[in-house]
N, C-alpha and C positions, 0 to 999 in steps of 0.2 A: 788367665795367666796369673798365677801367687806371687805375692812378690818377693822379691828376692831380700834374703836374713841381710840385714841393718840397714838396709836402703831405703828411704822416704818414698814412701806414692804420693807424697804432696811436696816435693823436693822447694816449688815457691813460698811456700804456707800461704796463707792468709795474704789475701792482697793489701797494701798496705796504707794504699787512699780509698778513700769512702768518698765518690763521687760528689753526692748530695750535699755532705760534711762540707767539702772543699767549696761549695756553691755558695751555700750561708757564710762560713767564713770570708768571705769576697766581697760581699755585701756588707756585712758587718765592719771590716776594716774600712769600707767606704764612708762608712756611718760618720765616724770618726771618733776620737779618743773618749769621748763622753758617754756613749753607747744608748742616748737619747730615744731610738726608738724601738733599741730593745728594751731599753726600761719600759716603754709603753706597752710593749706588746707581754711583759710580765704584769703590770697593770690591767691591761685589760683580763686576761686569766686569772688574776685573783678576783676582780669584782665579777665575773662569771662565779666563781666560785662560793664568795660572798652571797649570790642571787640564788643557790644551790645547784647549781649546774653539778652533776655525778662526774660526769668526764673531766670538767677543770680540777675538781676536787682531788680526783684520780693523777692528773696531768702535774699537780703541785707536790702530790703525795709522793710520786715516782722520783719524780727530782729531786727532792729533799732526801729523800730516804731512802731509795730505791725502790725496784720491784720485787714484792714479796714475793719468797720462794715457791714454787710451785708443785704438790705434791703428782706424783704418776702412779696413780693406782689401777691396780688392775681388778676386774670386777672376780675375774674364778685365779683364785691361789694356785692352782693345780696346772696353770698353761705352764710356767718354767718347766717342770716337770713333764710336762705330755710333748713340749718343743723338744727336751734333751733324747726322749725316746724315741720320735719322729725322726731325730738326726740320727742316733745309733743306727737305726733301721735302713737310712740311706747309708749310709757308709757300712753296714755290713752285705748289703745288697750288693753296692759300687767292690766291695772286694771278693761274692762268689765268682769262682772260678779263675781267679786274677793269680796268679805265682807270688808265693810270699815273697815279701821284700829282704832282698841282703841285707846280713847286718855289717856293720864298721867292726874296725878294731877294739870299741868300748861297750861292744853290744846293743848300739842303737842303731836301726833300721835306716834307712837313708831311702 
């Protein structure tokens, strides 16, 4: 089923509580104003990371900074290419034998 010109397939978007999120937070407010054993639990990850632990290192790195971009490469250059001809080929397949389509009033198909 296509969907229909200006209408949302995602009409919700994005849900707008992150279950887990709302769980720490609960906790955290429990803690109370001082944030005492979050501060701990930031301590304890940097002297992991002090120790050389790779993943806290990674864990402090992220936080601060972000996560580095991450590139998507593809091994043969040539797929974009062999995908768009693969498709041409279904769709001139899917229109032997099929009645051309009418055109509108501005000369586009409908």
């Amino acid at each position: 089923m296509p969907f229909e010109k200006g209408k949302s397939g995602n009409p919700g978007g994005r849900p707008k509580h992150k279950m887990f999120r709302e769980a720490l937070e609960m906790e955290l407010r429990e803690i109370g104003p001082d944030h005492k054993a979050l501060r701990d639990m930031a301590r304890k990850a940097i002297d992991r990371a002090r120790k050389g632990d790779m993943g806290a290192i990674g864990f402090i790195a992220d936080r601060l900074d972000g996560k580095p971009a991450q590139a998507i490469e593809n091994a043969d250059p040539d797929a974009p290419f062999r995908m768009v001809s693969r498709i041409e080929r279904v769709i001139v397949k899917a229109g032997e034998g099929a009645e051309p389509a009418a055109a509108d009033d501005e000369g586009e198909e409908t």
